[in-house]
C-alpha positions in Angstrom: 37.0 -52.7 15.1 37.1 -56.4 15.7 35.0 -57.8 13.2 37.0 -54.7 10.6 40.1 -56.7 11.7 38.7 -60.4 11.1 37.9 -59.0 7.4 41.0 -57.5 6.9 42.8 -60.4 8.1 40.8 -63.0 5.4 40.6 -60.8 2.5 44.5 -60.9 2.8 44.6 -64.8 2.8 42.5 -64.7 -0.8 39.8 -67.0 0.6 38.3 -68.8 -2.1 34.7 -70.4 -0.8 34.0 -73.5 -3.0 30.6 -74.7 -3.4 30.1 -78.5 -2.1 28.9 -81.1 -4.4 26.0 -82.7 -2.4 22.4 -80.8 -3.2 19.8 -80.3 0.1 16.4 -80.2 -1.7 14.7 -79.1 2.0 16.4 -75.9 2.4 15.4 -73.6 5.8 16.2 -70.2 5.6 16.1 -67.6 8.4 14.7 -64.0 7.3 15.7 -61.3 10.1 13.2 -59.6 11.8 13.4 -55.9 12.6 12.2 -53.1 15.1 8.5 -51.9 14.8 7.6 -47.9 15.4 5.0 -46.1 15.2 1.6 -47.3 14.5 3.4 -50.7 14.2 4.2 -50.8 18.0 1.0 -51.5 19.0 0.9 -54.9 17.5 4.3 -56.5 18.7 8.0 -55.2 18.8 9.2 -56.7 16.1 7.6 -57.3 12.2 8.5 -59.3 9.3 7.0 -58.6 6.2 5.1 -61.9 4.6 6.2 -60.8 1.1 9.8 -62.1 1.9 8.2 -65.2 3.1 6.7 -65.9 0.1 9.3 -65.1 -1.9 11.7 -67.6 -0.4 8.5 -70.4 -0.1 8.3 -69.2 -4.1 10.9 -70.9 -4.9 11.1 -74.0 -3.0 12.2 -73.4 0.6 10.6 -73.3 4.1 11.3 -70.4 6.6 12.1 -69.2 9.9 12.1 -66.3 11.6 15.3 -64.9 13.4 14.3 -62.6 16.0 17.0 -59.8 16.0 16.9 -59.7 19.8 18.2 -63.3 19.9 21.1 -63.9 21.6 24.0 -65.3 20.4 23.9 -69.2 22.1 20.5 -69.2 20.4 21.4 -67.3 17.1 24.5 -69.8 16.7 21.9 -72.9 17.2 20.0 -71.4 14.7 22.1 -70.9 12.4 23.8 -74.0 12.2 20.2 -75.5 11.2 19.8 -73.3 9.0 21.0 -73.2 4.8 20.6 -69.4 4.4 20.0 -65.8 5.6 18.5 -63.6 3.9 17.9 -59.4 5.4 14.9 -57.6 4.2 14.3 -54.1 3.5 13.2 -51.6 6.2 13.6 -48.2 8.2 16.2 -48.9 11.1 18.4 -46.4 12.8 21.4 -48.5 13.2 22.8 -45.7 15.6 20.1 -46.2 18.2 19.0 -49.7 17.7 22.4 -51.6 19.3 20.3 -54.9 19.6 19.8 -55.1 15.8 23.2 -54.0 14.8 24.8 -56.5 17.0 23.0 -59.1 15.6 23.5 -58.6 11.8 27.4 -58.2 12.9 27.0 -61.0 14.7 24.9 -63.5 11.7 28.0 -61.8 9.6 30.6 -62.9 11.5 28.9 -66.5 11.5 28.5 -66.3 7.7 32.2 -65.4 7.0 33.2 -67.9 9.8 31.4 -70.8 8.5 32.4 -70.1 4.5 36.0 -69.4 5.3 35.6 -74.0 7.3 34.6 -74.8 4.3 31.0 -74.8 5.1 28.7 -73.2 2.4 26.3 -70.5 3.5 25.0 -68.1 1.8 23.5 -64.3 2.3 21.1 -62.2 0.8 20.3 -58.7 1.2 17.5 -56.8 0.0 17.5 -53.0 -0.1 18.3 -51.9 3.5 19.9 -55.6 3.5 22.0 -54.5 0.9 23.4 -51.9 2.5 23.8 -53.8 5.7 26.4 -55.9 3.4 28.6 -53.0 2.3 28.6 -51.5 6.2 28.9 -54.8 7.3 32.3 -55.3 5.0 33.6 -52.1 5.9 32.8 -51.9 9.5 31.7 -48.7 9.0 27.7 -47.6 9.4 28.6 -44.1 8.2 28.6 -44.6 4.7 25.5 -43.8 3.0 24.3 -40.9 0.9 21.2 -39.5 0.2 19.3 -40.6 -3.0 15.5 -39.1 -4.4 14.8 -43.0 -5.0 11.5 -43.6 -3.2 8.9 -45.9 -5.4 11.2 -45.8 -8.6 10.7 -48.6 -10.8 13.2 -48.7 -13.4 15.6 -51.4 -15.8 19.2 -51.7 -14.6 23.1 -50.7 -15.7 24.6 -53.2 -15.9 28.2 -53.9 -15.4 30.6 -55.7 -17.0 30.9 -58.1 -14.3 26.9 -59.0 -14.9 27.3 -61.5 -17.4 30.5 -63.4 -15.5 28.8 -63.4 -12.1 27.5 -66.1 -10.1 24.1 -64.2 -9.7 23.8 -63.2 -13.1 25.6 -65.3 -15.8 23.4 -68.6 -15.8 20.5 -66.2 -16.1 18.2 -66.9 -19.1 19.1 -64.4 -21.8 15.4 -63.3 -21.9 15.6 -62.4 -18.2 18.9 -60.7 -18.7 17.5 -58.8 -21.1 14.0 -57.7 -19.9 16.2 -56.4 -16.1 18.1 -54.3 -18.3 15.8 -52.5 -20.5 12.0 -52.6 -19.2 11.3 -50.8 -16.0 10.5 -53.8 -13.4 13.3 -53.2 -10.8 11.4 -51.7 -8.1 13.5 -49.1 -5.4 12.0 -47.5 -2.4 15.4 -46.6 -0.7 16.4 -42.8 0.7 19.8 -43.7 1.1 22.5 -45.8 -1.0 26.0 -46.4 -1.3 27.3 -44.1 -4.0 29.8 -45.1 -6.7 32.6 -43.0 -5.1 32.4 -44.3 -1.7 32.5 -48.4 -3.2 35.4 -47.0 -4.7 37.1 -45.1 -1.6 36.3 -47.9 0.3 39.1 -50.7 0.1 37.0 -52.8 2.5 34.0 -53.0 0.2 35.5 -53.0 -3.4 37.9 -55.4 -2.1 34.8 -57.8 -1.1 32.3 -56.9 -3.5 31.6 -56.8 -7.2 29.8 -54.1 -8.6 26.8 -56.3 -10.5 24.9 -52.9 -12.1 23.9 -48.9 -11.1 21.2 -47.0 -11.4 20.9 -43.1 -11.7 18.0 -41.8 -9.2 15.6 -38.9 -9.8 17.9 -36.3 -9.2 20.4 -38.0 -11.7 22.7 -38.8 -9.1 24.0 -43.0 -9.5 23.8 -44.9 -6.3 25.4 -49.1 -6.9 22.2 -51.4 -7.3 23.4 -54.8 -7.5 26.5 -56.6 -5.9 28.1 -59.9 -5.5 31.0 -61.2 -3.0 34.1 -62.3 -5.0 35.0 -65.2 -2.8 31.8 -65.6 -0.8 27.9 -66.5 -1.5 26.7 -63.3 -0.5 24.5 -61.2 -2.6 22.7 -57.6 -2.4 19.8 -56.3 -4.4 19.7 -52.3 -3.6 15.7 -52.9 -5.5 13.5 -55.1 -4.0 12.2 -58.0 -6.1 9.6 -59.5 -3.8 7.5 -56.6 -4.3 6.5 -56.8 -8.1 5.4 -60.3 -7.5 3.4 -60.3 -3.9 2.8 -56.2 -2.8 -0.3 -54.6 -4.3 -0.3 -51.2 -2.9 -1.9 -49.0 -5.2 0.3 -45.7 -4.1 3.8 -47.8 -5.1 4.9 -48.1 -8.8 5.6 -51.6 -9.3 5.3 -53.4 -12.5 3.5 -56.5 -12.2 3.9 -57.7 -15.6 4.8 -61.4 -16.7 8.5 -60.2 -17.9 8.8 -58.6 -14.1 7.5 -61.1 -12.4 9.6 -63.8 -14.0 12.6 -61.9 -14.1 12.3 -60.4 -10.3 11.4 -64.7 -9.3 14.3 -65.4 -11.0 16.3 -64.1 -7.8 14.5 -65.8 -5.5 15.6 -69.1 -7.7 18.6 -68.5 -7.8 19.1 -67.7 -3.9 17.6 -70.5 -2.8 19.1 -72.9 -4.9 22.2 -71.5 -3.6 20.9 -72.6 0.0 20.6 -76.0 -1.1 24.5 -76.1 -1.2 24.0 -76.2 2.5 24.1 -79.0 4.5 22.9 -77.6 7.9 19.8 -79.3 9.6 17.8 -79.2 13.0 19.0 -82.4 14.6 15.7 -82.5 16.1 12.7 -82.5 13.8 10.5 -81.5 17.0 12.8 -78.6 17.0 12.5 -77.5 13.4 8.4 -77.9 13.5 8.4 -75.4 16.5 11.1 -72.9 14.4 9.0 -72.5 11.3 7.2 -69.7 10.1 3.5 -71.7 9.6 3.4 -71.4 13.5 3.1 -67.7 13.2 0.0 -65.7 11.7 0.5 -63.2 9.3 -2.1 -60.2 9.7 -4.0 -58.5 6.3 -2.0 -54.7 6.9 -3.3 -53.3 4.3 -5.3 -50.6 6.0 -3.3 -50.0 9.0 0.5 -50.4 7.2 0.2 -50.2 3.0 3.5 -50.9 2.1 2.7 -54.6 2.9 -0.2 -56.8 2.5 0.5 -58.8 5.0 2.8 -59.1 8.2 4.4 -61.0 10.9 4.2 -59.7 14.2 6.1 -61.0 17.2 5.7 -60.5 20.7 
């Protein structure tokens, strides 16, 4: 209720966050880990995919995990030595795992905070990321629907916001092109925020542009791409790391030289939205010890194939 009044509160005031002018060419960004189950368990109680690792190192930034059981003094140190967050995709029951939820409200609040000083930080979220954003905006965790949209490669709708948005109007009219008419965005998502909720929901259409759609198996449109109007934060309901570094044989995903540039085109433009930020470890000791290259990633192929690789931790 707090954090829907905080929102409610800026969105009033017509915060515009401008982007600075100086460029950080070493940007750090924190990727959030979640919850393992099942067969996962037995190797730590919390997992991060490497695929979002490499995405991010794809395009030119280094990476540390955020445990989501960190608390706040440490989240807040984090975070201000940090230049981006970005949520992955996943499988979490937000209604019985308060840890995780009060952390993403938590790295939200931070992320609204530090835009609405003046300080540039931006946020990325990737399939169940993206639909953190929208509950995050509208306080609510009760507003998804149900879509037949499980290993569905497909182009997108865009809207006519597309071409005028942050995320998608530099884009190269090649890549433009190929994400709306060749099958390369890849979903794997059971739920999704539908059209007629965004639009019921004055807390997320007042927040969020509506970037494309996409119409699942069933025929049934579920919003696929949005961007903040006054903040850098982005959501991708598809999940471009996977055409570029998953290989699992079971998943459709086109790995083809249009998809793979187009789906790295995200990742390049994300990042080089994190070099607007001008956060840093004050102590290098510090940032050596936060990076991911002191954890190993373990080949999952047999025991989880959804990912080639993961992070386990503790």
């Amino acid at each position: 209720m707090i954090l829907y009044k905080l929102l409610s509160l800026l969105l009033l005031c017509n915060i515009i966050v401008a982007a600075p002018t100086a460029v950080n060419n070493r940007p750090i960004i924190g990727i959030l880990t979640q919850p393992t189950n099942g067969g996962m368990a037995t190797y730590g109680d919390q997992y991060l995919a490497a695929s979002y690792v490499k995405y991010i190192e794809s395009a030119g930034a280094r990476v540390v995990p955020i445990l989501y059981d960190t608390d706040i003094k440490s989240l807040t140190s984090l975070f201000n030595s940090i230049n981006g967050i970005l949520f992955p995709g996943g499988g979490v029951d937000f209604d019985n795992a308060t840890v995780y939820t009060n952390t993403i409200q938590s790295i939200w609040q931070l992320v609204i905070e530090s835009n609405n000083n003046g300080d540039y930080f931006p946020l990325w979220g990737t399939c169940m990321g993206f639909q953190e954003l929208a509950l995050l905006a509208a306080g609510n965790f009760d507003l998804l629907s149900s879509y037949n949209s499980e290993n569905y490669t497909v182009p997108l709708n865009f809207t006519a916001a597309a071409k005028e948005s942050n995320m998608l109007g530099n884009a190269p009219s090649e890549i433009f092109e190929a994400l709306a008419t060749q099958p390369i965005t890849m979903n794997n998502h059971q739920f999704g925020l539908s059209p007629q909720t965004f639009s019921d929901t004055s807390a997320i259409n007042t927040f969020f542009n509506v970037l494309s759609t996409n119409v699942d198996r069933d025929g049934n449109t579920f919003i696929s791409t949005i961007e903040a109007k006054n903040y850098p934060i982005y959501g991708v309901q598809w999940h471009p790391e996977k055409p570029i570094f998953e290989w699992w044989d079971q998943e459709v995903m086109n790995h083809s030289f249009m998809s793979v540039l187009s789906n790295q085109y995200t990742s390049n433009f994300f990042v080089n939205e994190c070099r607007k930020s001008s956060h840093s470890f004050s102590d290098p000791t510090v940032e050596a010890q936060s990076l991911i290259y002191n954890y190993q990633p373990q080949y999952s192929y047999q025991s989880v194939p959804d990912f080639e690789q993961i992070y386990y931790f503790n």
